[in-house]
TIKETI-715534 format. One record per residue: x, y, z of N, C-alpha, C in turn. Coordinates in steps of 0.02 Angstrom, whole numbers, plus 50000, padded with zeros to 5 digits. Layout:
BEGIN
   n.xx   n.yy   n.zz  ca.xx  ca.yy  ca.zz   c.xx   c.yy   c.zz
      X      Y      Z      X      Y      Z      X      Y      Z
...
//
This chain:
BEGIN
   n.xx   n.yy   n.zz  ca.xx  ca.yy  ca.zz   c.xx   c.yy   c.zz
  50393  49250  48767  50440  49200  48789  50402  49144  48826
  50412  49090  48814  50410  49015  48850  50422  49029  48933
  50379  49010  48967  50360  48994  49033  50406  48936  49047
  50428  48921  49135  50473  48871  49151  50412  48811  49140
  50441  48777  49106  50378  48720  49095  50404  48640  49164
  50344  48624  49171  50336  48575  49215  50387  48489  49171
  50438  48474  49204  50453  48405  49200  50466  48359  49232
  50465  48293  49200  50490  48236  49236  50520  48199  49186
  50597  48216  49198  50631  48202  49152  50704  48168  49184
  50738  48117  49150  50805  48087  49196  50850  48065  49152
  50908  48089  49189  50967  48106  49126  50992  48033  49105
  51030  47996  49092  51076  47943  49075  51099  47935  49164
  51105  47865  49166  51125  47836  49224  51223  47879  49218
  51242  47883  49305  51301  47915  49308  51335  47875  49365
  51391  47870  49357  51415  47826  49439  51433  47900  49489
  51392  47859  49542  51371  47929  49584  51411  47893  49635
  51445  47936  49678  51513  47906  49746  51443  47916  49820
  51430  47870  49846  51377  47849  49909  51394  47928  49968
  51325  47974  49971  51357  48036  50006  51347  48013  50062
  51375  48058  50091  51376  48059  50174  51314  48113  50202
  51280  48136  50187  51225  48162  50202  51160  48131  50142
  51084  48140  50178  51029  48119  50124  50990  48170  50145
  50930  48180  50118  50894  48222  50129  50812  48179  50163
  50779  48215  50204  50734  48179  50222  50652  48234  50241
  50622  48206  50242  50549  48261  50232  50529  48233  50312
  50505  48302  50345  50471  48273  50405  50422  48341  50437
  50391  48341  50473  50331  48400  50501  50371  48446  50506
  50366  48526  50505  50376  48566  50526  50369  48585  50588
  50437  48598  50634  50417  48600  50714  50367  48653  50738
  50349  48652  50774  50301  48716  50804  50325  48796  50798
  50310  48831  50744  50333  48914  50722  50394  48894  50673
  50442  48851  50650  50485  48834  50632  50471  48870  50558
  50414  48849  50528  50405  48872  50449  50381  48961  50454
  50350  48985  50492  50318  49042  50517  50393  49090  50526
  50447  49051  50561  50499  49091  50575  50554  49109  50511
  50546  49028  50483  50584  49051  50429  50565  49082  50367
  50490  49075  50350  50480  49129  50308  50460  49197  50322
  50451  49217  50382  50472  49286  50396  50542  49308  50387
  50582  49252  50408  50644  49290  50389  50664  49287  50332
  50642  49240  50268  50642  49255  50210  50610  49329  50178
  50559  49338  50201  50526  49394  50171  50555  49457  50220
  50618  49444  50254  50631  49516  50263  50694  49507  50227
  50709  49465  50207  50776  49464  50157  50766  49502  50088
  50713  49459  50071  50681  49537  50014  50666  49593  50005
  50710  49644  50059  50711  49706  50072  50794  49724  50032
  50836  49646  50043  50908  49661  50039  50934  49690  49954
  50886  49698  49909  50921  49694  49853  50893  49613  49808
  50936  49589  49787  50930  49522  49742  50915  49481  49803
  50871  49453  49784  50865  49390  49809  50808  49327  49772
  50833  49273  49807  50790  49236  49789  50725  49212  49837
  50744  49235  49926  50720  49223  49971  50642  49226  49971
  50625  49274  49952  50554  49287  49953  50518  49248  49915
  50541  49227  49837  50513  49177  49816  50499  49106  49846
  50568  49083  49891  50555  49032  49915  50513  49028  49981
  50512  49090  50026  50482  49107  50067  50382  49095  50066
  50388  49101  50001  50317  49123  49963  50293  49032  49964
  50324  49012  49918  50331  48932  49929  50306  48892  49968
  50381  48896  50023  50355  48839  50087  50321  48869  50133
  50266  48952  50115  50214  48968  50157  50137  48924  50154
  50149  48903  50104  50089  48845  50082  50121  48770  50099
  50168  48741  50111  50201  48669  50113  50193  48659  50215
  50165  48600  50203  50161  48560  50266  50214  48515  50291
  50277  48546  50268  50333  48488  50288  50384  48523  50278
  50472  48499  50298  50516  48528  50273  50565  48475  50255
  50609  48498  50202  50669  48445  50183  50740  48454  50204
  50749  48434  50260  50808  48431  50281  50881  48374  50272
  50935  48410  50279  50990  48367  50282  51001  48319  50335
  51031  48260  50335  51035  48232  50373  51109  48161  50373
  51116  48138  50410  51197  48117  50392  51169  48020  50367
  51175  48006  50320  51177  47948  50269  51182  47885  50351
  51118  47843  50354  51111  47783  50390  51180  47723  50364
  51179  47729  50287  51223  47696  50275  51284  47690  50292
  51304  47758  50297  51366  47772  50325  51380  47767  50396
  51333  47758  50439  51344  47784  50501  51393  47743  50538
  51412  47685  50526  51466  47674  50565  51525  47662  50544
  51542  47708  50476  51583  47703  50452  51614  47768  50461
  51554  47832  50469  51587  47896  50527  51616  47899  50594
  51579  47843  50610  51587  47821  50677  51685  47831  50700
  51713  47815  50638  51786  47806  50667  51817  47863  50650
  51861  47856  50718  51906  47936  50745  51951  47939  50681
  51962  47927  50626  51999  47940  50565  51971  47951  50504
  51894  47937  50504  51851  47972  50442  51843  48041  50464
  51871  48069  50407  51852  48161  50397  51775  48176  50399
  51771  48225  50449  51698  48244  50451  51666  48300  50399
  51633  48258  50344  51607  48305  50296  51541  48316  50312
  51538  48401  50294  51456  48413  50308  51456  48491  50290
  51367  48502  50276  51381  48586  50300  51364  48566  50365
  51416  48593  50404  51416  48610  50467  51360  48583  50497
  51323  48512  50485  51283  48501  50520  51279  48483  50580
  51225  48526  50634  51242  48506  50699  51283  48548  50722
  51312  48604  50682  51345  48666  50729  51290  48720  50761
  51305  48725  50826  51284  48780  50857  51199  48752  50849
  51165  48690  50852  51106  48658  50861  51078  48661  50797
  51091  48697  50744  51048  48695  50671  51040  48648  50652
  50991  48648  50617  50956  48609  50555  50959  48649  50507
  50983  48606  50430  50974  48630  50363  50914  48608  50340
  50874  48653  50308  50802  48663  50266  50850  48672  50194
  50831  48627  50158  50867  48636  50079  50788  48623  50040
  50836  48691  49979  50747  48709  49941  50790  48698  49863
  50744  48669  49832  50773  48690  49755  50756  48757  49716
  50784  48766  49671  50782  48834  49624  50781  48803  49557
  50732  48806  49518  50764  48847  49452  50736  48919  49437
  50769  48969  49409  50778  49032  49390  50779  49038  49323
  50719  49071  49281  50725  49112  49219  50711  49185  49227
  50772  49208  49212  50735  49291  49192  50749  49310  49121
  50715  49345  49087  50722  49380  49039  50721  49455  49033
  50783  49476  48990  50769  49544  49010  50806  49603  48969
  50812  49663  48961  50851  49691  48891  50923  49690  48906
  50965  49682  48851  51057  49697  48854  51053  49731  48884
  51010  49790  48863  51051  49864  48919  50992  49888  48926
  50984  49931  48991  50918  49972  48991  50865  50003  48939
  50805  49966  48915  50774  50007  48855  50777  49988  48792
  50816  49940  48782  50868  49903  48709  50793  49840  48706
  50788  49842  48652  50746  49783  48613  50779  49710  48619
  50836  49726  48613  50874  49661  48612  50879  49628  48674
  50848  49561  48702  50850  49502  48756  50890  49476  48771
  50932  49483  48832  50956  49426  48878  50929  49396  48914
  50979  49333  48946  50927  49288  48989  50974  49269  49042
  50936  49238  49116  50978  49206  49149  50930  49134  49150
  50965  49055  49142  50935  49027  49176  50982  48976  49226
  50947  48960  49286  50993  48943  49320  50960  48869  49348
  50977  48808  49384  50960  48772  49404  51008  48750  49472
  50958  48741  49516  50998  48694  49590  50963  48705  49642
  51016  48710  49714  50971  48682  49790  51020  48759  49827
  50979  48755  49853  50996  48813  49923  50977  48786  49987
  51012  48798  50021  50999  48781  50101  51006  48835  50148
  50964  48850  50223  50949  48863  50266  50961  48830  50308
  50997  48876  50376  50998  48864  50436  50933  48872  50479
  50916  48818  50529  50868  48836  50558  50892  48820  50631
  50866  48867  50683  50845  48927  50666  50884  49009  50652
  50926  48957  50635  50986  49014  50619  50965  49044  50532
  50924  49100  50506  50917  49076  50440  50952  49111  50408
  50997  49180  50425  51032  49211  50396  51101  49184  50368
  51082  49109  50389  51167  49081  50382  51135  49030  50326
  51160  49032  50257  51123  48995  50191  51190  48991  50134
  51175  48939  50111  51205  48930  50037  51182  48909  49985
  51229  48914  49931  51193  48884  49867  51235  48868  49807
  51220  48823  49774  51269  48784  49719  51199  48791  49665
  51205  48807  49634  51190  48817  49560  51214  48803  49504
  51173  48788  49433  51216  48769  49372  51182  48822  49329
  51215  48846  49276  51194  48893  49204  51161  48836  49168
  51103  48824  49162  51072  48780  49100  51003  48795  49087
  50974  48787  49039  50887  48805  49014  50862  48735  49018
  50912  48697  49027  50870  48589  49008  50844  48590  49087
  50777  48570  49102  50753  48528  49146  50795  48500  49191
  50843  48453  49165  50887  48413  49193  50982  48430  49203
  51030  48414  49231  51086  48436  49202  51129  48343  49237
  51177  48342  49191  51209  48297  49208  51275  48311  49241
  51315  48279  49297  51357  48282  49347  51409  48356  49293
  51398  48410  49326  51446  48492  49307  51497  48516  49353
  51537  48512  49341  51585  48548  49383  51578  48610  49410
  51584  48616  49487  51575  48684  49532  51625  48721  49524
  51655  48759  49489  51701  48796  49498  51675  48884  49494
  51662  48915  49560  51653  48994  49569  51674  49024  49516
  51738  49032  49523  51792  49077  49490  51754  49059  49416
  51772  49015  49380  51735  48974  49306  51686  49020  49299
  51638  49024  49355  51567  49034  49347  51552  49097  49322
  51599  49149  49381  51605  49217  49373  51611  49236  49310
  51674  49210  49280  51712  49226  49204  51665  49234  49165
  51603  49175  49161  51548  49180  49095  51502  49233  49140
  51506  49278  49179  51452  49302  49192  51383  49264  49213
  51377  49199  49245  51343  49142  49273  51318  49131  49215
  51336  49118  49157  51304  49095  49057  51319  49042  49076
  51384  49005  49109  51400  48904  49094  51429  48876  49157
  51431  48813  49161  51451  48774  49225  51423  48798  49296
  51443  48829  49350  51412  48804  49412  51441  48847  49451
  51425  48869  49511  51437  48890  49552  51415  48922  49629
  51443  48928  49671  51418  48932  49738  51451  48937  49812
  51411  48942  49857  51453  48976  49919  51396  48990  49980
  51435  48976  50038  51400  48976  50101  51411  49031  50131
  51354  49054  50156  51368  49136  50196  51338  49133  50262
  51382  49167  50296  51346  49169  50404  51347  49236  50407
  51300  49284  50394  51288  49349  50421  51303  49368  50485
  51287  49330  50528  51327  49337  50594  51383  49352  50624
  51431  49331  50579  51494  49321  50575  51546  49338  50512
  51487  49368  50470  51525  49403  50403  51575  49346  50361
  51558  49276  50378  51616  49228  50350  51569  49210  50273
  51608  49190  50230  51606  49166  50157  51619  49114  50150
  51621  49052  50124  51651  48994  50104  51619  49016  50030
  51670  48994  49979  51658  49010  49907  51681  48930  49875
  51631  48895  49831  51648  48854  49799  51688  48838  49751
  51738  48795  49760  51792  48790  49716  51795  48719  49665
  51765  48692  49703  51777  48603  49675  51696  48575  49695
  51693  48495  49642  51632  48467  49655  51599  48446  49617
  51538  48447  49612  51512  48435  49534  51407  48430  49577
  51381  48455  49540  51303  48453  49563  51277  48414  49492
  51233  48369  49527  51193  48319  49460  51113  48334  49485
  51080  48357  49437  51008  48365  49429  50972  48315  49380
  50944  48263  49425  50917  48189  49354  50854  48176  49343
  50828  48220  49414  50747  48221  49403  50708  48291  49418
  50662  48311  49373  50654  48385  49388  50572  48385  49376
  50520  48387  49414  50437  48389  49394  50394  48421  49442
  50343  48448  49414  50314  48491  49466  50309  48461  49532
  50306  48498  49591  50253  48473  49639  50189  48460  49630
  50166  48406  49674  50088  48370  49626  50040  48441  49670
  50072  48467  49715  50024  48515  49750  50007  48586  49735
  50063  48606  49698  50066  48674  49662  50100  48699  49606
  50068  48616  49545  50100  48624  49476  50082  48699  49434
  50022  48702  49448  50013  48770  49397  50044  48838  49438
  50048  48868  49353  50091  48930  49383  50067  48982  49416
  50086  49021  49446  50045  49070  49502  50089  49127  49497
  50055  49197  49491  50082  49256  49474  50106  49266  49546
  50157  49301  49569  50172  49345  49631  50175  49399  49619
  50100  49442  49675  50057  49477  49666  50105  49551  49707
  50151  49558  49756  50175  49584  49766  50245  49561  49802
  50284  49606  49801  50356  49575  49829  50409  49612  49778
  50462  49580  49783  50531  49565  49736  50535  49557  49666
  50465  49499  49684  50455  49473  49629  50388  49485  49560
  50369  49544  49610  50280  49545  49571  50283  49537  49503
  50233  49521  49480  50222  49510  49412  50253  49444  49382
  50303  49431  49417  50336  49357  49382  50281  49302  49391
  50317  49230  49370  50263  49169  49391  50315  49137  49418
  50264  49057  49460  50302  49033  49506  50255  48958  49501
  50293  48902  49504  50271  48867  49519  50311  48797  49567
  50279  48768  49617  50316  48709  49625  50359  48663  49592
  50422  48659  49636  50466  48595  49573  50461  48548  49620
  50507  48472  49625  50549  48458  49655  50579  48413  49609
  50650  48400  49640  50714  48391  49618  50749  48350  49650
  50787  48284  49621  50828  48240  49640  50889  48248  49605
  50938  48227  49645  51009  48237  49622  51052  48228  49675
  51113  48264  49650  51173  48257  49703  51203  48304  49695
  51235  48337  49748  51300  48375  49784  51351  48345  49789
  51404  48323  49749  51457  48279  49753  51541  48339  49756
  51546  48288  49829  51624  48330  49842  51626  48394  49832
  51575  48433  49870  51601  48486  49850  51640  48536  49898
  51697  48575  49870  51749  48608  49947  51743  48665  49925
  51737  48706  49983  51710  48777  49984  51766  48818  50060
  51807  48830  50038  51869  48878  50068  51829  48939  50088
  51844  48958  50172  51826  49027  50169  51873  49071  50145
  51839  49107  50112  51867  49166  50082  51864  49248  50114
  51803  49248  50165  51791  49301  50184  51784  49301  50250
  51789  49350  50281  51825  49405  50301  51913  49393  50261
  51952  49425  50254  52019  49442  50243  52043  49413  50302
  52096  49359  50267  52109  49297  50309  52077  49238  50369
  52035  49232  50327  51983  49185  50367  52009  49117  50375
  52012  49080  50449  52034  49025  50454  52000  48990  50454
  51910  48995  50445  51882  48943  50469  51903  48865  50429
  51889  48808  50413  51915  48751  50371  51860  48773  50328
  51863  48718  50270  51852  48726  50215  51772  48696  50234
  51723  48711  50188  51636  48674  50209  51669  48639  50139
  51670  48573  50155  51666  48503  50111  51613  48460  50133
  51585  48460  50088  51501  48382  50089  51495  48369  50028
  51439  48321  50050  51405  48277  49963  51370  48259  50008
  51283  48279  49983  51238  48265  50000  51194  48212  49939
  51140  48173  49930  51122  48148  49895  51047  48140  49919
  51009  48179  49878  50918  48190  49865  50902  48149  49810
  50904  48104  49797  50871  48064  49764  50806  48027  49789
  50816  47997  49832  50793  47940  49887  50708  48010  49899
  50742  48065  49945  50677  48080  49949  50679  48170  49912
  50651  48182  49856  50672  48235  49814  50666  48306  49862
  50700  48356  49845  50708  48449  49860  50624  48459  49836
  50608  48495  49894  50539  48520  49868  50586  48601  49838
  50554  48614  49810  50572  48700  49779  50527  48718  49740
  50547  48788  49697  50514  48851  49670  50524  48852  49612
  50513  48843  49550  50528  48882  49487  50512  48954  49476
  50543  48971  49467  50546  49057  49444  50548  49062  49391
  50485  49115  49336  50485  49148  49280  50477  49208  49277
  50534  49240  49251  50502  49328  49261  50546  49357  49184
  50497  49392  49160  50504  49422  49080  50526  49506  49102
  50557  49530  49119  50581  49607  49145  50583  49658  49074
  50550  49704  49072  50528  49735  49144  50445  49739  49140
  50417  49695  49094  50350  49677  49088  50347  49607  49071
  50309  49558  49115  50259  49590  49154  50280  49597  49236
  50372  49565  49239  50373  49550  49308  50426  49639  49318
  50382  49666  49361  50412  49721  49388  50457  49733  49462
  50454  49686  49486  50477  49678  49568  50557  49698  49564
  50579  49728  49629  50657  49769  49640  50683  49708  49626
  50692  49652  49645  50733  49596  49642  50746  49581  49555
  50699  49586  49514  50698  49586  49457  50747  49638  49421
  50707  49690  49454  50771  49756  49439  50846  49745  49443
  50835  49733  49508  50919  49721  49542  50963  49674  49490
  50931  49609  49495  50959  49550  49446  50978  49593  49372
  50944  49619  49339  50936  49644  49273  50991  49695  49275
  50993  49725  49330  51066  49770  49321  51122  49747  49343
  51142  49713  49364  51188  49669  49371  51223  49624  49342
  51167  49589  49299  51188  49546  49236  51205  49617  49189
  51182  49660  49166  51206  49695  49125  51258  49751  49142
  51280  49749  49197  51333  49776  49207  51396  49713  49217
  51377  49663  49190  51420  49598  49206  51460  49588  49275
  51409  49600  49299  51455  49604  49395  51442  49527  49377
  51495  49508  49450  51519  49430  49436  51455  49416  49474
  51436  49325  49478  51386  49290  49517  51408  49276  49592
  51459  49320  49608  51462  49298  49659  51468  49341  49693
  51439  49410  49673  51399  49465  49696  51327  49462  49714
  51299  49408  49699  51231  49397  49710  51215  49336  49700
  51238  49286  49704  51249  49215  49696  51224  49206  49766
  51231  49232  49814  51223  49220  49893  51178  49280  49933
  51170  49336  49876  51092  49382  49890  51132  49427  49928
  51180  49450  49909  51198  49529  49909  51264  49528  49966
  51309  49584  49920  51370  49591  49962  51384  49661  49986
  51439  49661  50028  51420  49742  50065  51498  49743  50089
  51537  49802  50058  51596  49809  50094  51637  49766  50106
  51659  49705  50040  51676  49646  50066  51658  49576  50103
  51622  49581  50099  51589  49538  50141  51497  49526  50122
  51486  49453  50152  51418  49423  50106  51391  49451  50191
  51310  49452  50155  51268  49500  50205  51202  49467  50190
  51151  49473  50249  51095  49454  50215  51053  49497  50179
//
């Protein structure tokens, strides 16, 4: 099978609505990257995840890409009658670290079977810092490099078994709360290695061993998207509604290739591979593992 190959590729121009958050690259504060990929790499104890890969990542990157609320807009938030959209930025002192993903696995229908399935997935995940157990993620089903403006709909997503359209959801371990994506649309228009760690690199132990990995980054948009909590059983928190827009300065992230159950052997590989073939929905592991109702880290 074909390796995630390196591009720089951009879809057809789209009329994109001006977000209220941008993304911006700046130093890593003092322990800031140290803290959060420790706590990535103990997330890769949990079952599925993607953490450790990304963990693996920005252990080599001298910077981080954070959210931040659109200059353009700013005094147009300014007034006591614009709705405040955001993830929660600025609650409880965080900063969001947003990483891109794309995801290929390959792997048998059913345990042992000759016959190949696949997942491939494309999008952005975000981190609380230094809150990091509190993360989300919007994702699309596609194998193209690129994807043009897709509709977020969870539920949608679940149905194909994460095969088409999009989906995603914010989780606070702390607090056992869910926000699950309902509405929105994610546009991916530019997708090419990082100039710092284009070639691919095996991960030698972990989740992920045996797979490959290489630098992406990624421009696009998060448009409108509303995410209702769903969890705990009757959750009031309001709904997480934003539209962020990375164009301006692109998602550093990870590509993931892993061929299961040779040559990439890692539990995370495992985990994923039984899951897809027991067609549990993506939103069992869309957010890296659930427990008794409720998203967990």
């Amino acid at each position: 099978m074909a390796g995630v190959a390196c591009h720089d590729s951009t879809a057809p121009n789209e009329s994109i609505p001006t977000p209220r958050f941008i993304t911006v690259r700046r130093p890593w504060l003092p322990g800031e990257r140290d803290a959060l990929v420790a706590r990535l790499a103990r997330d890769s104890m949990d079952g599925v995840t993607f953490s450790a890969a990304v963990g693996q990542f920005l252990a080599t990157s001298d910077s981080a890409t954070v959210i931040v609320p659109n200059p353009a807009l700013a005094a147009a938030t300014a007034g006591p009658t614009v709705p405040q959209l955001a993830i929660r930025l600025g609650q409880l002192g965080q900063t969001w670290v947003i990483v891109g993903l794309q995801l290929r696995e390959v792997f048998p229908v059913t345990p042992g079977s000759a016959t190949l399935d696949s997942i491939t997935w494309l999008g952005v995940m975000w981190y609380a810092s230094p809150e990091s157990t509190w993360k989300g993620r919007v994702v699309a089903a596609t194998a193209a490099a690129t994807i043009g403006k897709t509709t977020v709909n969870t539920a949608a997503f679940d149905a194909t078994f994460g095969t088409s359209g999009a989906g995603g959801g914010e989780a606070r371990a702390s607090t056992g709360q869910y926000w699950e994506a309902v509405s929105g649309q994610i546009r991916i228009n530019n997708n090419q290695c990082s100039p710092s760690s284009c070639a691919d690199q095996s991960f030698v132990s972990g989740p992920w061993q045996g797979g490959l990995w290489h630098g992406i980054q990624l421009a696009g948009n998060l448009i409108g998207i509303v995410a209702p909590c769903v969890l705990p059983a009757g959750c009031t928190a309001p709904p997480d509604t934003f539209d962020v827009g990375f164009t301006g300065t692109k998602v550093s992230g990870v590509a993931v290739n892993c061929v299961f159950p040779s040559p990439c052997t890692g539990p995370a590989a495992v985990a994923l591979a039984s899951l897809r073939q027991r067609r549990a929905p993506p939103r069992e592991w869309i957010l890296e593992g659930a427990s008794a109702g409720k998203r967990k880290e």
